[in-house]
C-alpha positions in Angstrom: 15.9 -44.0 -21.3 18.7 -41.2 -21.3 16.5 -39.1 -23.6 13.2 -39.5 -21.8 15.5 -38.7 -18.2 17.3 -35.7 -20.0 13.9 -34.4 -21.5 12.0 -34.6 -18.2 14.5 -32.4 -16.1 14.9 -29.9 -18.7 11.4 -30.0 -18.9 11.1 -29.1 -15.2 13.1 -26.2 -15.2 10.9 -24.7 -18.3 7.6 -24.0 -15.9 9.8 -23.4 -12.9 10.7 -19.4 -12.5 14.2 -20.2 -11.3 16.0 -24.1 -10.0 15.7 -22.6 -6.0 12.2 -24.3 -4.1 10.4 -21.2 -2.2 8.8 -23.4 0.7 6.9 -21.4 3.7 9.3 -19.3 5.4 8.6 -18.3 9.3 11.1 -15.3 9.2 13.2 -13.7 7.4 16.0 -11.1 8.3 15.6 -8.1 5.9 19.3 -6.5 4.5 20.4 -4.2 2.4 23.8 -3.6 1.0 25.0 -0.7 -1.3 28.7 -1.5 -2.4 29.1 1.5 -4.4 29.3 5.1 -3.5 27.3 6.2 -6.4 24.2 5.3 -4.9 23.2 7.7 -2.2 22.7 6.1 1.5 19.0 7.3 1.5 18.1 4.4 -1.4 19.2 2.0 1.9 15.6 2.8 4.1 13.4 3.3 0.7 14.7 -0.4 -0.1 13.8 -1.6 2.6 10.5 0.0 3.1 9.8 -1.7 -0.1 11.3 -5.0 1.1 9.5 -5.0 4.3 6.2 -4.3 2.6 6.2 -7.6 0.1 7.8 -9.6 2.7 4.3 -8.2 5.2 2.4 -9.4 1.9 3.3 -12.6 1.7 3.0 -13.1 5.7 6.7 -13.3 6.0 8.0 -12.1 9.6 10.7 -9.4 9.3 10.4 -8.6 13.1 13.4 -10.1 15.3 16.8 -11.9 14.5 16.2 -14.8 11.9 19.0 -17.5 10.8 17.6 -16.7 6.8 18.7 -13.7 5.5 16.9 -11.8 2.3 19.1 -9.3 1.2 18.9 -6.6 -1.7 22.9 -6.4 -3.1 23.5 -2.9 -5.0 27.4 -3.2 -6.9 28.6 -1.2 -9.6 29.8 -2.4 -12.7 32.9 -0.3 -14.6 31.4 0.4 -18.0 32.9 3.8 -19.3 31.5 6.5 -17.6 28.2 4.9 -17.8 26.3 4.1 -14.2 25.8 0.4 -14.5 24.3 -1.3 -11.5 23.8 -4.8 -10.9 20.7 -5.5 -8.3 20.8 -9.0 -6.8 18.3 -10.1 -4.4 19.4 -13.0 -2.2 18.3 -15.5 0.4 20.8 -17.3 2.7 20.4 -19.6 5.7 22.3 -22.0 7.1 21.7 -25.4 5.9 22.3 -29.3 6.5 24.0 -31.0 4.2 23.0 -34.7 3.4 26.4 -36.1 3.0 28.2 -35.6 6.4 24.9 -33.5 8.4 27.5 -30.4 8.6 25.8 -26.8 9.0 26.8 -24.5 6.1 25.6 -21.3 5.2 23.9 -21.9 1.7 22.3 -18.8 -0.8 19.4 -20.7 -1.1 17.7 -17.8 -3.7 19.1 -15.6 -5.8 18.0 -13.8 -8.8 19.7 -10.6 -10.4 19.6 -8.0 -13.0 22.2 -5.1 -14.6 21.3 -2.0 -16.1 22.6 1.8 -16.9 21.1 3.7 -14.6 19.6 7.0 -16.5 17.5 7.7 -13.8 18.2 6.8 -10.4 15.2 7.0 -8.7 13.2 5.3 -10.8 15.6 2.7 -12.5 16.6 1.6 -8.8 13.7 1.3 -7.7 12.0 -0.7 -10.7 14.3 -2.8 -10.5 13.9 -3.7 -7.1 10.3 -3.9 -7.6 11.1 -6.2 -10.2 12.5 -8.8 -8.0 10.8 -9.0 -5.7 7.6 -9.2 -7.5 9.3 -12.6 -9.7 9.8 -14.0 -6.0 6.8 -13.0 -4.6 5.1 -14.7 -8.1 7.5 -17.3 -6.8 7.0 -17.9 -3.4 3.1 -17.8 -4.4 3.2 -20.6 -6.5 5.5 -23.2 -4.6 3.6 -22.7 -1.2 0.2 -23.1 -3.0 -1.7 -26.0 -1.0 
């Protein structure tokens, strides 16, 4: 019985993209955070255009205050003198939890990647695209009715 419970939850998380559930969202808040000063602050409003346009796609509304948050994260990594960035994107919202109903702010998505950054514009903004396009793919497949 271990074996057939054991193989049927790491079964699960095979054909699921990530262990986070994507259900319907009403609204999102849109961030986006550059912790490094090697990126230059213009890469903040092409981000966001981006952002903005898959969350429009996916009839997400970015307009307003929302308790969720989806936030692009820019850091830098120390590797040498190499640029090394690593691009999170991640959702938080505050959340109940089942044990004693307290509210808690909760990452509730989150999916990242690191690379050397050759060239900015483009790596940056690939990788961005990348992202979003794995939640979007996501988000897609676990609101299908």
């Amino acid at each position: 019985m271990k074996i057939f419970t054991i193989t049927l939850f790491l079964g699960t998380f095979v054909f699921a993209q990530t262990s986070f559930v994507l259900t319907k969202f009403k609204s999102v808040y849109p961030l986006v955070k550059i912790h490094t000063q090697k990126v230059p602050a213009e890469y903040k409003q092409k981000i966001m255009k981006i952002l903005t346009t898959y969350t429009k796609e996916l009839g997400i509304n970015t307009q307003g205050y929302s308790q969720r948050a989806m936030t692009i994260v820019i850091d830098r990594i120390a590797v040498g003198k190499k640029l090394v960035l690593r691009i999170k994107l991640v959702v938080g919202e505050d959340v109940q939890r089942l044990d004693d109903g307290e509210e808690v702010f909760a990452l509730t998505y989150e999916k990242g990647d690191i690379s050397e950054i050759e060239n900015m514009d483009e790596d940056i903004i690939d990788t961005v695209e990348y992202l979003l396009e794995d939640f979007k793919d996501q988000y897609t497949e676990d609101n299908e009715e």
